[in-house]
C-alpha positions in Angstrom: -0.4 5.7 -20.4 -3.2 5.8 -22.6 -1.9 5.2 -26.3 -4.8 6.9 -27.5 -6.8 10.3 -26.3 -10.0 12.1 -26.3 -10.1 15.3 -24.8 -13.7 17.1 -25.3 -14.0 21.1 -24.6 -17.2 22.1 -25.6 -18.2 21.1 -29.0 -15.1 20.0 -29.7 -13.2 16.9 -29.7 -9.7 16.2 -30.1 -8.2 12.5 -30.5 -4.7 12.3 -29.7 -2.2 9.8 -30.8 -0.3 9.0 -27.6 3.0 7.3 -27.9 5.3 9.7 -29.3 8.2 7.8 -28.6 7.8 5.2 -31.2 6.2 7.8 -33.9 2.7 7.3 -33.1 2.7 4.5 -35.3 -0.3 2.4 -35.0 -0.8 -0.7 -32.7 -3.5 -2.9 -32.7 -4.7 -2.0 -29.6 -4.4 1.5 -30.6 -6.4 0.8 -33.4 -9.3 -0.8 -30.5 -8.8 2.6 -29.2 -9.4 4.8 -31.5 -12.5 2.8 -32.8 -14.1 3.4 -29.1 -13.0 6.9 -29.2 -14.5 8.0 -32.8 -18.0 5.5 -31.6 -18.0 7.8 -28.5 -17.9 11.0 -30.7 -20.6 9.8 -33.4 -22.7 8.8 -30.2 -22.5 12.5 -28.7 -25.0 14.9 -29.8 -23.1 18.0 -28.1 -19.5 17.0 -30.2 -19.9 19.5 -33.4 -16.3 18.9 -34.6 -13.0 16.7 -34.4 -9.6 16.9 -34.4 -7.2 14.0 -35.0 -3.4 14.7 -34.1 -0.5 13.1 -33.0 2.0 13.6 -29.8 5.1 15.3 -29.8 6.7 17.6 -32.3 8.3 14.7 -34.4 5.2 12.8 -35.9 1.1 12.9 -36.9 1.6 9.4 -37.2 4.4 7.2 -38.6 2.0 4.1 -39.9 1.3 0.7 -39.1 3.8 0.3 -36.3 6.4 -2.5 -38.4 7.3 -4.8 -35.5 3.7 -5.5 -35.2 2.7 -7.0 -38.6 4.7 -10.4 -38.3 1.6 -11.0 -36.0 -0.7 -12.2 -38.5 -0.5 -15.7 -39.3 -1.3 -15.2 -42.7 -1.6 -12.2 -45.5 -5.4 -13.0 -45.5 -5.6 -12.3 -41.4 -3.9 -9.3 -41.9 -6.6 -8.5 -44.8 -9.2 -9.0 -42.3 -8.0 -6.9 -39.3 -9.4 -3.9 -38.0 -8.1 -0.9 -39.4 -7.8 2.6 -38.4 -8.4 4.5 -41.1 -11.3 2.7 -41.5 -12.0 4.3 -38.5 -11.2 7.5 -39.1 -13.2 7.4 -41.7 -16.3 6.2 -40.1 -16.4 9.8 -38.3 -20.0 11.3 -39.0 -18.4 15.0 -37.7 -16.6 16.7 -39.7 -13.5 16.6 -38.9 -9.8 18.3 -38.9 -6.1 16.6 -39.0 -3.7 18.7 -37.3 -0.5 17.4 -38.8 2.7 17.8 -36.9 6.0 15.8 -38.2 5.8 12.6 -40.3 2.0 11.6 -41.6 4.1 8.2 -43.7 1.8 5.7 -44.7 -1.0 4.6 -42.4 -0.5 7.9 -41.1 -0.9 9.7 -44.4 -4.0 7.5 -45.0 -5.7 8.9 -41.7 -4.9 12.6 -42.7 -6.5 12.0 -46.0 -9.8 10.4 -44.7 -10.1 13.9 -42.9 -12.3 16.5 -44.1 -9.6 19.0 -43.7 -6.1 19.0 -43.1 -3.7 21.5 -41.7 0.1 21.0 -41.0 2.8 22.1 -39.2 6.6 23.4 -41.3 8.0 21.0 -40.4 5.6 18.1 -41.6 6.7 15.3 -43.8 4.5 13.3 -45.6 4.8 10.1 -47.6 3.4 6.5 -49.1 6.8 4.7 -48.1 5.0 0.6 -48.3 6.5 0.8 -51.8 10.4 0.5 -50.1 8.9 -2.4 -47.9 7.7 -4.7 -50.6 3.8 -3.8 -50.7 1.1 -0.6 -51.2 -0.9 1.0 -48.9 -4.2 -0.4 -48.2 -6.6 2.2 -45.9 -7.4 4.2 -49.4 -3.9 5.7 -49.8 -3.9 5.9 -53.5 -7.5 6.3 -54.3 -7.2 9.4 -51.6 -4.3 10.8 -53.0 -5.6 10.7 -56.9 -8.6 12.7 -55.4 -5.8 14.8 -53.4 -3.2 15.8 -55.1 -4.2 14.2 -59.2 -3.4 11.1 -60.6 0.2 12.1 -61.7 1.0 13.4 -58.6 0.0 10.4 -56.6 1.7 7.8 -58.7 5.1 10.0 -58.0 4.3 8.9 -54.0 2.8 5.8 -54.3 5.4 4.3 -56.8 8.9 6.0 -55.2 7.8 6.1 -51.5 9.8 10.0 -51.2 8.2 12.2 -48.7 7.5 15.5 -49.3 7.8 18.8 -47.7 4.7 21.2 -46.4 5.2 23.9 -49.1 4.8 21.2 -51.6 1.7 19.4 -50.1 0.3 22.8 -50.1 0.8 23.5 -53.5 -0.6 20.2 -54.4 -3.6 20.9 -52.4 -2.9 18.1 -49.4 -3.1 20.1 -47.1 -5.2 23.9 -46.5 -2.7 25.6 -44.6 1.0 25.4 -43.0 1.5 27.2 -39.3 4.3 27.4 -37.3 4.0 23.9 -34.9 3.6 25.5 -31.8 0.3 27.2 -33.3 -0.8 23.7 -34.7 -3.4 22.7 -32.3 -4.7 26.3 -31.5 -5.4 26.8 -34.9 -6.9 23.3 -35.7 -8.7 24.0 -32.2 -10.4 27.5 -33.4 -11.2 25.7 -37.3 -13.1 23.2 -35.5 -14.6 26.2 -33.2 -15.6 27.3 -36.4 -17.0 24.7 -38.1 -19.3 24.1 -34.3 -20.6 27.3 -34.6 -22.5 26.6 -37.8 -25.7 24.6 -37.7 -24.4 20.8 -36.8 -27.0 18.7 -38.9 -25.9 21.0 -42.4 -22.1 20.9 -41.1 -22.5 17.0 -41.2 -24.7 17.0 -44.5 -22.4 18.9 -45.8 -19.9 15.8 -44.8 -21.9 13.3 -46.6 -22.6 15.6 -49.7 -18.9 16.0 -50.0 -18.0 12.0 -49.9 -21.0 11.9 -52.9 -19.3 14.1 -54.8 -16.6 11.6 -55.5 -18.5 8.6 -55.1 -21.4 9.7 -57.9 -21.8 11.0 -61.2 -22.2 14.5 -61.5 -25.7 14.5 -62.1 -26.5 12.2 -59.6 -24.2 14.0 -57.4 -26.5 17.8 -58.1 -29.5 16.3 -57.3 -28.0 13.9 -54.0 -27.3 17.4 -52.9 -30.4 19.3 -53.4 -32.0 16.5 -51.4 -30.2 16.6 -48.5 -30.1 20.6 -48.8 -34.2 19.8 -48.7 -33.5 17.8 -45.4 -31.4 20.6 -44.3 -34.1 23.6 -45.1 -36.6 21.5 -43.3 -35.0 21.4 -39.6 -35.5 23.6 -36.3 -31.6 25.1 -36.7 -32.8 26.4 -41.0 -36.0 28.2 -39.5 -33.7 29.9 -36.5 -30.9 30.7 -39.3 -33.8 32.7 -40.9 -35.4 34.3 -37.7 -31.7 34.8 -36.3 -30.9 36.9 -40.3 -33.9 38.8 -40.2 -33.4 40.0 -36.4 -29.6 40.6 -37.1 -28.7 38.8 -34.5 -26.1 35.2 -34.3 -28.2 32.1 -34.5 -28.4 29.9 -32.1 -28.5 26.0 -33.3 -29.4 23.0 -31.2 -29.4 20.1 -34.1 -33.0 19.9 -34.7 
């Protein structure tokens, strides 16, 4: 059975995590997976939008599967292995994390190097490496302080507690809770969305929002009026115009 899954429908793509039975915690071969998976999405022009989920009911993804580490000859080997959120975050689609169960650790780290993230009630969510002698290292507390504020993600990062749905909500990890059975659907009809609009702004709009962090504000404002100048200059801004003044939907075919 394929540990990892890509399933495209239109302009959408979802990348399951496949091994439910063990938490969907992270091999390396599932991290070779999903690195072939995301370079097959980046490499298709007619994938608009991505959704990363887990299997089952019980987890998103339970982290770096545990059994697996005592692998690495040495810490610096470990250091230098591929990694998945790396991965995750090498997406140029936008993309959505449809959260179901435990997102702990490495898990937690790939929800967070989404664009967006939704979750299921009954979703978990934690920086546990703390009880295990070490820190997260895909971006877990540089991603959280953007997240949730710095306060906030020292309480996770430094105790290793999960918390609930209603509280990552109110913390802004995550955009909305739905019932798990409705996960996917709604994840699904986000990235629908998110297709529908023009793809080279949608993925602009990507890179704009990664500067925002990464720059100073100034810098930032004017980063962003240059790509919205790349943006106003393409095929799809000239049909967004024609399609507004002929009150009609646009049609967009990135150019």
């Amino acid at each position: 059975m394929d540990t990892v899954t890509l399933d495209v429908d239109g302009h959408v793509a979802v990348i399951t995590l496949n091994r439910a039975d063990k938490l969907n915690a992270m091999t390396p071969e599932m991290t070779d997976a999903l690195r072939r998976h995301v370079a097959a999405v980046n490499g298709d022009d007619d994938v608009r939008a991505v959704v990363l989920t887990g299997a089952g009911q019980k987890a998103f993804c339970a982290g770096s599967d545990i059994r697996e580490l005592d692998a690495y000859p040495t810490a610096w080997s470990f250091r230098g292995r591929p990694d998945y959120c790396d991965a995750v975050r090498s997406l140029t689609k936008p993309s959505i994390a449809a959260v179901n169960g435990y997102a702990f650790g490495g898990g937690l780290e790939m929800a967070l190097s989404c664009d967006i993230r939704i979750a299921s009630a009954n979703a978990r969510f934690a920086a546990p490496e703390i009880k295990l002698g070490w820190i997260g290292g895909g971006g877990m507390t540089a991603l959280l302080a953007h997240s949730i504020g710095p306060s906030n993600a020292a309480l996770m990062v430094m105790t290793g507690d999960p918390i609930a749905a209603e509280r990552a909500l109110s913390w802004g990890l995550i955009s909305e809770i739905v019932e798990p059975d409705m996960l996917i659907g709604r994840a699904r009809e986000i990235a629908a969305t998110i297709a529908s609009r023009a793809p080279i702004a949608a993925e602009t709009a990507k890179l704009n929002l990664k500067a925002a962090f990464a720059m100073p504000l100034e810098n930032a404002i004017q980063y962003e009026r240059d790509l919205q100048t790349v943006c106003f200059a393409t095929e799809d801004a000239a049909e967004g115009r024609r399609a507004f003044k002929e009150k009609r939907p646009p049609v967009f075919r990135r150019r």
